[in-house]
Structure formats: C-alpha cells, structure tokens
N, C-alpha and C positions, 0 to 999 in steps of 0.2 A: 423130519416132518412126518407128520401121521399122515396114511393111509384110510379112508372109511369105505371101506368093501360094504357091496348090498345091490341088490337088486330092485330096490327101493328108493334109493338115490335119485334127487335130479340135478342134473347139471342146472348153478345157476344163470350162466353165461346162455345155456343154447336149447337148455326146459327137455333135454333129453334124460332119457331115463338111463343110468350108467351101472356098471359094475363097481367102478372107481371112482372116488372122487376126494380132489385134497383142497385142503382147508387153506384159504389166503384171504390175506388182505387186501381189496381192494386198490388199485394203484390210484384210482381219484377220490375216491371218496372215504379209504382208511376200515371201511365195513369187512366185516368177516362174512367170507364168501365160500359156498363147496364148489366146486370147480372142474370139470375132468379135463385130462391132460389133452387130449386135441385141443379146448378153449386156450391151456395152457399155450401150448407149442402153436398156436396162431395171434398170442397176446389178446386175446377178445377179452371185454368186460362184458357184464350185463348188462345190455340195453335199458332196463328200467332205472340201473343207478347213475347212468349217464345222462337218462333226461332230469332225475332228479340233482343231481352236480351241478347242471348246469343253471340253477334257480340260484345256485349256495354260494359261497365265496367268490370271491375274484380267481384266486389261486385254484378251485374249484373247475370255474368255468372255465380256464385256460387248461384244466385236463381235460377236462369234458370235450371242451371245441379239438383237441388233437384225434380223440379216440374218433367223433363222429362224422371230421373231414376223410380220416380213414379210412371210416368204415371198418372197425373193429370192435365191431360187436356183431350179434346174429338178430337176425328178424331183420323186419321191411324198415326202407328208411325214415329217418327219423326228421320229423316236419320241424317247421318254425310253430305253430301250433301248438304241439305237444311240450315245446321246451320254456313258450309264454305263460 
C-alpha cells in the first residue's frame, strides 16, 4: 500500500495536519479515505462519514451505530440531531 508523505496532508479521521498518510477505504461507508496511522492503530473513522452512514443503508447504519457507540472517531460527540 502506498504511502503519501507531505506536510500538507490532512488526516481525514482527526483534520490534523500529517507527515504521513495512507489511502483506505472506508470500513462503513466503502469511501477512499487518507488516514495517518494513529487513526489507523486506534480504528477511528471520520466523523463526518459516520454521521452521513448513518442516513444510508440498513447495513450502513449498523456500521455507523457500532463506530459511534464506541466512540471511534475524533471530535465531540455525535447528537441524535446531526444524524436525523
């Protein structure tokens, strides 16, 4: 798997600015994501594609509902609000 070195980079998981960052897909939503390995090595998604999962599929929102009972993602938590 590729590597994308730069100091330019943002992690999409945690909006930090990285050195590193590898290219994956998505575990609920299937999107191509750039990622740095602490998001990695903690399992974090993106908070914005977990609120948006959870609008999508059945199969969707059954990933969505595991990542945000856990709290596996970054930023503040995520309302009933945001996900209606």
């Amino acid at each position: 798997m590729e590597v994308w070195m730069s100091d330019r980079f943002i992690c999409h998981s945690c909006d930090q600015p990285k050195h590193s960052l590898e290219p994956r897909k998505s575990k609920v939503t299937g999107m191509d994501i750039l990622i740095c390995k602490t998001c990695i090595d903690k399992g974090f998604e993106p908070r914005h594609l977990l609120i948006i999962a959870y609008g999508g599929t059945d199969l969707m929102r059954k990933k969505a509902t595991k990542f945000i009972k856990d709290n596996l993602y970054v930023g503040d938590k995520i309302t009933l609000t945001e996900v209606l």
